[in-house]
Structures are given as structure tokens and as C-alpha cells.
N, C-alpha and C positions, 0 to 999 in steps of 0.2 A: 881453711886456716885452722891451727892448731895452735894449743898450748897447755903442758902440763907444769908440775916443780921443777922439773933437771931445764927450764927454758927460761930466758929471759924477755921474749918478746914471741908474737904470733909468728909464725912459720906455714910454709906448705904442707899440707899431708892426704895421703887420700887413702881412702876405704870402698870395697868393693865386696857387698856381700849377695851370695845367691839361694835360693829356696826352691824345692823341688818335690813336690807330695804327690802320689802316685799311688791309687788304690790298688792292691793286689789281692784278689779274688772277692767276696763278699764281706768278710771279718775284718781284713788286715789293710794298714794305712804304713806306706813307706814312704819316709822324711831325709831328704839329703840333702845336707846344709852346705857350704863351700863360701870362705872369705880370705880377703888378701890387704893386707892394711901396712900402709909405708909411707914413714916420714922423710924430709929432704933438707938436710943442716949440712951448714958449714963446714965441721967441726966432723970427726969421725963418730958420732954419736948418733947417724943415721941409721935406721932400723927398717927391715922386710918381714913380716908376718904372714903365714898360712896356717888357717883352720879346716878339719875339714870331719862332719858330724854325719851319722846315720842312724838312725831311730826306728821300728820296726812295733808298730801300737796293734794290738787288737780293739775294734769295735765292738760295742754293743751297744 
């Protein structure tokens, strides 16, 4: 359940987020994000979202 300002009452919504870290060689640490997030209104005011992130850190 949801609800922001553009809403008058709680509504469906769902979110689906994923994380993936993956060491590559001794130094290095690789991050890949992935999310999908979508409301369900009456009204044509329904919305589908995708993220999608990759980060590449060195350790020490």
C-alpha cells in the first residue's frame, strides 16, 4: 500500500529492488543495482519505473 500528495487514499504499489557485489581480482569490488517500482490507479496517473546502477570501488 501506498500513498503520496497527488493521492487521496492508500492504493497498490509495488517495488522490486535487486543487489549484486561481486569481487573482481584482489583490489576491486563490482556493485550492480537493478529496481522496478509501479503504482496501480484508477485514473491514468499510473506510473512504471526502472533503475538501473553500476559502481566499480577499489579496496584497500
Amino acid at each position: 500500500m501506498a500513498k503520496d500528495d497527488s493521492r487521496d487514499s492508500f492504493g497498490f504499489a509495488s517495488t522490486i529492488d535487486v543487489e549484486g557485489v561481486f569481487g573482481l581480482y584482489k583490489d576491486w569490488m563490482l556493485v550492480l543495482r537493478g529496481g522496478w517500482d509501479s503504482t496501480v490507479r484508477e485514473s491514468s496517473d499510473s506510473y512504471d519505473g526502472l533503475i538501473f546502477n553500476a559502481a566499480l570501488t577499489r579496496r584497500f
